[in-house]
C-alpha positions as CSV (number, residue, x, y, z in Angstrom):
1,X,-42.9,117.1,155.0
2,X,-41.8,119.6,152.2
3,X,-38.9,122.3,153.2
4,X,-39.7,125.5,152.1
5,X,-37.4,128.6,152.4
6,X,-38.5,133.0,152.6
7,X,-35.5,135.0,152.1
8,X,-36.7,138.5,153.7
9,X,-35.2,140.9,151.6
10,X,-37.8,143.8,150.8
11,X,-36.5,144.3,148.0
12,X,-37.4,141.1,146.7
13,X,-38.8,138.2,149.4
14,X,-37.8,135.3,147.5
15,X,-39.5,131.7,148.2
16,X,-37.9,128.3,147.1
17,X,-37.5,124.8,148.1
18,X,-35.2,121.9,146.3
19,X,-36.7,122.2,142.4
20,X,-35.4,126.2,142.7
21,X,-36.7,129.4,143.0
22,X,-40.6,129.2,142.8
23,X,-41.9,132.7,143.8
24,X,-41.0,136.5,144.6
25,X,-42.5,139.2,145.9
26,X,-41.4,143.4,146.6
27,X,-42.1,144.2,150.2
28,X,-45.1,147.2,149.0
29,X,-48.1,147.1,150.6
30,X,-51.5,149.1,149.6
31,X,-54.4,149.8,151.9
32,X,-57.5,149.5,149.8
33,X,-60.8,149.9,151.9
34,X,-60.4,147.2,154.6
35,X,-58.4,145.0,152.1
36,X,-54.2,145.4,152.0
37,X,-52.8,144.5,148.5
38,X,-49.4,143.5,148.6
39,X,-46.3,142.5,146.9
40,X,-46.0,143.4,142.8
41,X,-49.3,144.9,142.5
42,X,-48.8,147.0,145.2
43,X,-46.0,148.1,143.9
44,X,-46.9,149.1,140.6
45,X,-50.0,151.7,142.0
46,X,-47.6,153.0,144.7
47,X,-47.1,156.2,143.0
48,X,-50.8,156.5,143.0
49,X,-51.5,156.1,145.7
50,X,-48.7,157.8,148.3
51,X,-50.8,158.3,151.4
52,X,-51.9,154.2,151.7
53,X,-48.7,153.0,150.4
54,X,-46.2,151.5,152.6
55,X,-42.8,149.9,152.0
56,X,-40.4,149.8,154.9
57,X,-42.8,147.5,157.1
58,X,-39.9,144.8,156.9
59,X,-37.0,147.5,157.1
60,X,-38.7,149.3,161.0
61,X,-40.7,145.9,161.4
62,X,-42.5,146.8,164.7
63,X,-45.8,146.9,166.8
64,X,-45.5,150.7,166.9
65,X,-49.2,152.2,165.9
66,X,-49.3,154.0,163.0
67,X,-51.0,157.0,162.8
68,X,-53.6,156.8,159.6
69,X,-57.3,156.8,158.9
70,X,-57.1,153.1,157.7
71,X,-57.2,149.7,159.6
72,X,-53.9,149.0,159.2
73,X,-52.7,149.0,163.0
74,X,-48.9,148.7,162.8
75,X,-45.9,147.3,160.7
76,X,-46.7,143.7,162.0
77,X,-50.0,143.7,160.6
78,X,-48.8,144.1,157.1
79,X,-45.8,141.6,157.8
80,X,-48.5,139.4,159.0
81,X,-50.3,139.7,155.8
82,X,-47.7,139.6,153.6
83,X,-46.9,136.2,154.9
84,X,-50.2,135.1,154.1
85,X,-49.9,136.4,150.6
86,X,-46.5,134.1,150.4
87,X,-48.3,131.3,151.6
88,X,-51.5,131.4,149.8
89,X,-49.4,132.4,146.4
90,X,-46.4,129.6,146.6
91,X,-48.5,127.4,147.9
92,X,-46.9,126.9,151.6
93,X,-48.0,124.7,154.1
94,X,-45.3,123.3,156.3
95,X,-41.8,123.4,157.1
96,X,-40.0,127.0,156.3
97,X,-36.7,128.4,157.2
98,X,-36.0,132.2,157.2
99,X,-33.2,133.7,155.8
100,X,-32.9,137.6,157.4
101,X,-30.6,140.0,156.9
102,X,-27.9,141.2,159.9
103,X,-29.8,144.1,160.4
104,X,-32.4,142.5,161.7
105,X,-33.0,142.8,165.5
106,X,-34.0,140.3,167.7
107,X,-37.3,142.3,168.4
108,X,-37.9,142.1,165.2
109,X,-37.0,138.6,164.8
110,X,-39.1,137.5,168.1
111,X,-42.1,139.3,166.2
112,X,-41.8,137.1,163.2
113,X,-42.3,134.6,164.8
114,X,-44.7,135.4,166.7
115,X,-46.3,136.0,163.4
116,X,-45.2,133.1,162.4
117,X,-47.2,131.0,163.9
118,X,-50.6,132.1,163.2
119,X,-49.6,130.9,159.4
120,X,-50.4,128.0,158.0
121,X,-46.7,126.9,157.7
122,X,-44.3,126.5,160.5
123,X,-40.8,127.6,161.3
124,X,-38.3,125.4,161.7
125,X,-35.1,127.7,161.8
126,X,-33.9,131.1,160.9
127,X,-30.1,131.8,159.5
128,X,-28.4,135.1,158.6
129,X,-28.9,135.8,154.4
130,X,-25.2,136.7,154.2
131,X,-24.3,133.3,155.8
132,X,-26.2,131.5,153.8
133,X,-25.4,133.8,150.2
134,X,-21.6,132.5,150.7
135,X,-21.3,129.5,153.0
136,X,-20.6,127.6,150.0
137,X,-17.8,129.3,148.2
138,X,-15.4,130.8,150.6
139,X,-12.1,130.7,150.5
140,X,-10.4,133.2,152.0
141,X,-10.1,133.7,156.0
142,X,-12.2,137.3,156.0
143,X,-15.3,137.8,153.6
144,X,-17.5,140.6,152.6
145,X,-20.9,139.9,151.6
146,X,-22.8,143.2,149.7
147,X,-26.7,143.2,149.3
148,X,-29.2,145.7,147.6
149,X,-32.6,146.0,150.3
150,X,-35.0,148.8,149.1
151,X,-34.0,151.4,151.6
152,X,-30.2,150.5,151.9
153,X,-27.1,148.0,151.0
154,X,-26.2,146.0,154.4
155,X,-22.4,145.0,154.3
156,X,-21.7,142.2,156.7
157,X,-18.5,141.1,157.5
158,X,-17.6,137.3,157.5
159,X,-14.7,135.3,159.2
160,X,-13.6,131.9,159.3
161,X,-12.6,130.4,162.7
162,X,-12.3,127.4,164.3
163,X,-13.4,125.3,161.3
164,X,-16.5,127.5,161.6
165,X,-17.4,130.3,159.2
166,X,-19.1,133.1,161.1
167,X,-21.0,136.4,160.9
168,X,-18.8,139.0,162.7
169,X,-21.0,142.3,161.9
170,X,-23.5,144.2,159.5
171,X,-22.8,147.8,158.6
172,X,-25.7,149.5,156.8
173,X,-25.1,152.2,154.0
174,X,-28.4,153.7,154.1
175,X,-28.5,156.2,150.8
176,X,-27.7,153.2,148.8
177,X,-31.2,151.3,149.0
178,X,-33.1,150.1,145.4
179,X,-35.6,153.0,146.5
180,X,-33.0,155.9,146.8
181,X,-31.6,155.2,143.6
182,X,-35.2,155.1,141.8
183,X,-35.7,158.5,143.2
184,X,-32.6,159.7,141.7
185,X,-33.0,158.1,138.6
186,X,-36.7,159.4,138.0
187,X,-35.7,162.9,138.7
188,X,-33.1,162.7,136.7
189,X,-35.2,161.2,133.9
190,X,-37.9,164.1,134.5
191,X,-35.6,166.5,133.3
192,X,-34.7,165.1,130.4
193,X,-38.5,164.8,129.5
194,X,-39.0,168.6,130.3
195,X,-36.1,169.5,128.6
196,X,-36.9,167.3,125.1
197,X,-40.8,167.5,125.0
198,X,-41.7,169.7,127.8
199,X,-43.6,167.2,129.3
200,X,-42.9,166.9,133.3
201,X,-44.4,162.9,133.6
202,X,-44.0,164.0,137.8
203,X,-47.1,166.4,137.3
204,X,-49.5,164.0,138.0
205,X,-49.9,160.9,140.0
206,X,-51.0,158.2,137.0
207,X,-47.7,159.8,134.6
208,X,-45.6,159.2,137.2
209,X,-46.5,155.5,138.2
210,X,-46.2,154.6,134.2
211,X,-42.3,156.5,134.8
212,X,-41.6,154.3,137.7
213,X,-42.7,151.6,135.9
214,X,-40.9,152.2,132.7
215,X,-38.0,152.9,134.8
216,X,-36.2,149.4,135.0
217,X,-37.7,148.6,131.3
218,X,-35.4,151.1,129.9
219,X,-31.9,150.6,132.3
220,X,-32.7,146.6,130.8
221,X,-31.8,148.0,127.3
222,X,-28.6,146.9,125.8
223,X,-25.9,149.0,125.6
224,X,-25.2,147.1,122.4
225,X,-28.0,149.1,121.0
226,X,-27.3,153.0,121.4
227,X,-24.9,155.1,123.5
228,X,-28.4,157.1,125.2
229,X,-32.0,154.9,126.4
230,X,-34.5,155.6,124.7
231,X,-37.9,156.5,126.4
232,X,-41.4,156.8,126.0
233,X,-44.2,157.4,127.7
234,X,-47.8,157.5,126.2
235,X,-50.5,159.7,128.1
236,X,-54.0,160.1,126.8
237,X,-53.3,162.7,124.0
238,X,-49.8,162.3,123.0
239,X,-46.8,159.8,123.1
240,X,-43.8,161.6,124.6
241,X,-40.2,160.6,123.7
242,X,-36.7,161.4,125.0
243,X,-33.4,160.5,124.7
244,X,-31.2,159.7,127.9
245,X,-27.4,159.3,127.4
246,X,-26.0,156.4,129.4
247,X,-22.9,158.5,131.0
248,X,-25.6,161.1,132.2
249,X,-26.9,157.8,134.4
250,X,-23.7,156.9,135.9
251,X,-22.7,160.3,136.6
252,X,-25.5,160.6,139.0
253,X,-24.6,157.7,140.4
254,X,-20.7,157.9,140.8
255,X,-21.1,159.2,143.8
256,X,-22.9,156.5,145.3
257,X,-20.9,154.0,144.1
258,X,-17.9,156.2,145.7
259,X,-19.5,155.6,149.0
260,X,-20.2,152.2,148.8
261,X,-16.7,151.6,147.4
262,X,-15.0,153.6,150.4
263,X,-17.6,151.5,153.0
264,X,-16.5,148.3,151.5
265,X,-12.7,149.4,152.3
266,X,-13.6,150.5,156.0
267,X,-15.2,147.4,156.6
268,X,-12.6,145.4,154.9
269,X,-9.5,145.9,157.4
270,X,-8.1,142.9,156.9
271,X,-5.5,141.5,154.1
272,X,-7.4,138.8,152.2
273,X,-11.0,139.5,151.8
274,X,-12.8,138.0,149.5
275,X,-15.6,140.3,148.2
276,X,-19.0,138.5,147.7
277,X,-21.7,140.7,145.9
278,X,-25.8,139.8,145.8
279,X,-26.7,139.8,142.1
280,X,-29.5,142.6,142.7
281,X,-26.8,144.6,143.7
282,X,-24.6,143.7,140.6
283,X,-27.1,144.8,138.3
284,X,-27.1,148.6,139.2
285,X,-25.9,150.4,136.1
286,X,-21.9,151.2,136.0
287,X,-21.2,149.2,139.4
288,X,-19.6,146.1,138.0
289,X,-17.2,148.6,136.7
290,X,-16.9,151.3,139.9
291,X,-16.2,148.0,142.1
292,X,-13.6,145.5,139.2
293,X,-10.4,147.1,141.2
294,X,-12.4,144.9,144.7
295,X,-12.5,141.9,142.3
296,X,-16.3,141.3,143.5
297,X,-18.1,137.5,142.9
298,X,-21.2,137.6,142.7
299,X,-23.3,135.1,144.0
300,X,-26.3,132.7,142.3
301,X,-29.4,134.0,142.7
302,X,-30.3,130.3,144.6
303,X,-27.2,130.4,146.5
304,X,-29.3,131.5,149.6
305,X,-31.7,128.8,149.2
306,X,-29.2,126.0,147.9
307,X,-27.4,126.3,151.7
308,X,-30.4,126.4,153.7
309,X,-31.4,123.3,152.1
310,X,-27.9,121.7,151.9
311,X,-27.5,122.6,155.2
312,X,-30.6,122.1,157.0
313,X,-29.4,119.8,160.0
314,X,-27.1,122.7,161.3
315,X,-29.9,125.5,160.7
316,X,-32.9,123.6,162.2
317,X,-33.7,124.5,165.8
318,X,-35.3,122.4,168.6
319,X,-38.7,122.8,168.7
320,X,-40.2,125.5,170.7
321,X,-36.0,127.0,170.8
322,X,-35.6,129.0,167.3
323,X,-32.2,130.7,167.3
324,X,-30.9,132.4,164.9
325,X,-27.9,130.8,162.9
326,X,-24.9,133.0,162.3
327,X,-22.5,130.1,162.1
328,X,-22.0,126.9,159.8
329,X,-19.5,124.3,159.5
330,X,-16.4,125.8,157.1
331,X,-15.2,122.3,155.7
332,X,-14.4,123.3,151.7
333,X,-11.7,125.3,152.6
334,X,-9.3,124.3,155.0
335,X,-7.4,126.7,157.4
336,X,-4.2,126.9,158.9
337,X,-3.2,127.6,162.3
338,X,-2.6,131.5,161.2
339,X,-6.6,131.6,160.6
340,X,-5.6,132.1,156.9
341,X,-7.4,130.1,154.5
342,X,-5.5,127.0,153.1
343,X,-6.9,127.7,149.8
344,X,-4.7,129.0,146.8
345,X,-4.3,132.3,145.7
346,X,-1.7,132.4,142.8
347,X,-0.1,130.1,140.3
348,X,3.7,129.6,139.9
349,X,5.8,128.5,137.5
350,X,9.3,129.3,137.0
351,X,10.6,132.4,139.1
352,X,6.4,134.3,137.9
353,X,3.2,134.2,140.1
354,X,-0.1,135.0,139.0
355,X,-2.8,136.1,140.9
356,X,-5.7,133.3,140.5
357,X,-8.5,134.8,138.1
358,X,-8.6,133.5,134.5
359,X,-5.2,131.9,133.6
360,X,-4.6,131.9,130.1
361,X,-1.4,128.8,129.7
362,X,0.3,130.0,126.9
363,X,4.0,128.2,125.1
364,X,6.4,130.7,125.6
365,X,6.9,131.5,121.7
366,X,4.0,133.2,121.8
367,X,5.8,135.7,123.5
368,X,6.9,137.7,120.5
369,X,8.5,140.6,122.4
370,X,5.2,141.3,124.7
371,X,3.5,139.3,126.9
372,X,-0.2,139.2,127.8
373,X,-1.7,139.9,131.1
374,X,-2.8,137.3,133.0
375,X,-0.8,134.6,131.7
376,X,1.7,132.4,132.2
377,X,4.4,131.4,129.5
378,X,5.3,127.8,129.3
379,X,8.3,125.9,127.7
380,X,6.2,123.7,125.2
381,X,6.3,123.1,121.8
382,X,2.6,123.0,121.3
383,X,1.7,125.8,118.1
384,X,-1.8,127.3,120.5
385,X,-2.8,127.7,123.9
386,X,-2.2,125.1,126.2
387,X,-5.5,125.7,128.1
388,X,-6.4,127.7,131.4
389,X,-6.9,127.8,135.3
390,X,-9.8,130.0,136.8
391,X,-12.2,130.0,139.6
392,X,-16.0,128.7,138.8
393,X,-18.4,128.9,142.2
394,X,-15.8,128.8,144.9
395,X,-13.9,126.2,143.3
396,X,-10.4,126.1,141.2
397,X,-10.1,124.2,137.8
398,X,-7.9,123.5,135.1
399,X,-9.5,123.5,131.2
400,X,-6.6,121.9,128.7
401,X,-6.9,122.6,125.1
402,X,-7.1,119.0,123.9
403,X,-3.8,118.2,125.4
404,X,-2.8,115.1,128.2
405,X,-1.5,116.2,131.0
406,X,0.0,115.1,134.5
407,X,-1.7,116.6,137.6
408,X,0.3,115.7,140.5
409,X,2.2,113.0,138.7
410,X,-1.5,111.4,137.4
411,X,-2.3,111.2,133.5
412,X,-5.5,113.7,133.2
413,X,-7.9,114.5,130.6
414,X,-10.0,117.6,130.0
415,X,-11.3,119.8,133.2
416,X,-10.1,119.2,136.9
417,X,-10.6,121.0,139.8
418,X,-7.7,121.9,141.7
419,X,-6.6,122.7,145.2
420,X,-3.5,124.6,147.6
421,X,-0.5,122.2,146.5
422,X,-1.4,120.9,143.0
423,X,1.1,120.2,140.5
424,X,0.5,120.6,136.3
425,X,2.8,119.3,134.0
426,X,2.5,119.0,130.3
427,X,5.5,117.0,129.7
428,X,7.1,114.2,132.3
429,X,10.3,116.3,132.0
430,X,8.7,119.8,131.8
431,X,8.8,122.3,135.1
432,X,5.3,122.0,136.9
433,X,3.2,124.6,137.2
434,X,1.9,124.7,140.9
435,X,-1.1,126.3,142.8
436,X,0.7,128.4,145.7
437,X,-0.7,130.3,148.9
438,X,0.9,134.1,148.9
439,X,1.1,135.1,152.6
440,X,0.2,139.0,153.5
441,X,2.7,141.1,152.3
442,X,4.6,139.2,150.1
């Protein structure tokens, strides 16, 4: 039996087994008659469409009736479909396991299942989406996982005890959702249209699907090209265009980004958090820059879908007894008895530590009265750079320039990865470099 997995973010329910990611779909929904159109399409005639639109049926997932003209009964009638859609579209059939976000109730959780199996696939475990986003590349003691949902970003809060990583809490930040910030930006947008062409594209329904549309087209445009996005918009008699300067975007959205910034530090009490970010959430415009001082990673887009197939013996439930999964086995990075991580977090040599990042290993003749940040001056006679040490997916490695070198006494050649303890020389007689463990507050 294939393994499928459904990672329930409404923003974007992804679907993938072991060749990848095969499938995605927005959580939008459209009543049409007695017919629900969902996913994509539905997304791009929501605008149209206001009163038969719905998008939060996986956010308040519930059997709550609604109260409509159409035959939509409640939120788990659309869920329902929209697993059908998955099904029928990614062509699933048998074994699937969930990934949800912590927000997710176990009301909630007891009704997707329920929903589950009238499917034509069945479900074979369920595991928290922030689990299974970082399982692979922790290596810190305490871990923040950050993801974009439309109608928030869910922090949850990670910790590794007992050999076990595990999901502590989720804290949601609900004016920071993919559908908040569209709001904002079309507003924002609307003006500049008015203002340049006087043409409001919000007038009428049809204008303002095409500016929703259009909307992620233009923030894709490379800042390589102009300092403002250029837009258009065509309408039956004319083609409207307007400049929009790229500071006016992330002043509108400074704020946000304050908030999320100062939620992030609420959450993140403890010394040495590692900050893990969801690449949908990376992509907002300006954040990678409002968030460098947290030193963010951000994870694959797979990641979520790598684990629950890695680690599918530890997520699968007993038949008939589907729990969900908040902790895995926390092997990669060993901890000590201080429930610190064993894993390394600066690089010595000489009387100077560096904080692990990107390492540049540079002779120290190179000096010439300054020294760059980031690196680390070595006594060699080599004429360049002598290579570097940075972190790659979790993991540490060394990159020589061309040039032997002993690891831990050993004769090495060209990349190695690296752990808590390793020694680098590039001379027999030469001072090692070593990969050190700085305790809190030291």
């Amino acid at each position: 039996m294939s393994l499928t997995v459904i990672e329930l973010n409404d923003r974007a329910i992804k679907v993938g087994n072991d060749s990848g990611l095969i499938f995605s779909s927005p959580g939008f929904a459209l009543a049409s008659g007695k017919e629900l159109v969902l996913g994509e399409e539905a997304e791009r005639q929501a605008r149209m469409h206001p009163t038969s639109s719905y998008n939060k049926y996986w956010h308040d997932l519930s059997m709550e009736p609604l109260n409509h003209a159409n035959s939509v009964r409640h939120y788990a009638d659309i869920a329902y479909a929209h697993l059908q859609h998955l099904a029928d579209s990614a062509g699933i059939s048998d074994e699937v396991v969930y990934a949800v976000p912590g927000n997710f109730t176990r009301q909630q959780l007891a009704i997707l299942l329920g929903l589950t199996r009238q499917t034509p696939f069945e479900a074979v475990g369920v595991v928290d989406s922030a689990l299974a986003a970082v399982a692979e590349q922790v290596e810190s003691a305490n871990v923040i996982y950050a993801d974009l949902q439309l109608h928030q970003t869910l922090l949850s809060r990670l910790s590794v005890r007992d050999a076990k990583l595990h999901v502590d809490n989720a804290v949601q930040v609900p004016a920071l959702g993919s559908q908040n910030l569209m709001n904002m930006l079309m507003n924002l947008v609307t003006e500049q249209f008015i203002q340049q062409c006087r043409f409001n594209p919000q007038h009428n329904a049809e204008s303002e699907q095409q500016l929703y549309n259009q909307l992620p087209v233009w923030l894709a445009q490379s800042e390589a090209d102009n300092a403002s996005l250029i837009l258009e918009l065509k309408t039956a008699t004319a083609v409207h265009t307007a400049k929009l300067p790229r500071e006016d975007i992330l002043e509108l959205l400074r704020p946000q980004y304050q908030k999320l910034q100062q939620q992030i530090q609420s959450v993140a009490t403890d010394e040495d958090v590692q900050l893990f970010v969801s690449p949908s959430l990376m992509m907002l415009p300006g954040l990678s820059v409002a968030l460098a001082s947290l030193q963010p990673q951000v994870v694959a887009e797979d990641a979520i879908h790598r684990t629950c197939i890695s680690r599918l013996t530890e997520i699968r439930s007993a038949a008939g007894s589907i729990h969900l999964v908040n902790s895995l086995a926390h092997a990669a990075s060993p901890v000590s008895a201080t429930g610190k991580s064993a894993a390394p977090t600066h690089v010595l040599y000489g009387n100077r530590a560096v904080r692990l990042g990107d390492i540049s290993l540079l002779p120290a003749s190179l000096v010439n009265g300054s020294r760059k940040t980031g690196a680390l001056y070595i006594d060699s006679e080599a004429p360049d750079e002598l290579g570097r040490i940075f972190r790659e997916g979790g993991q540490v490695y060394i990159e020589p320039r061309q040039q032997d070198f002993l690891l831990n006494e050993c004769p090495k050649q060209g990349r190695q990865p690296l752990q808590l303890g390793d020694r680098i020389q590039f001379d027999a007689d030469a001072d090692p470099i070593q990969l050190i463990q700085v305790s809190d507050g030291q």
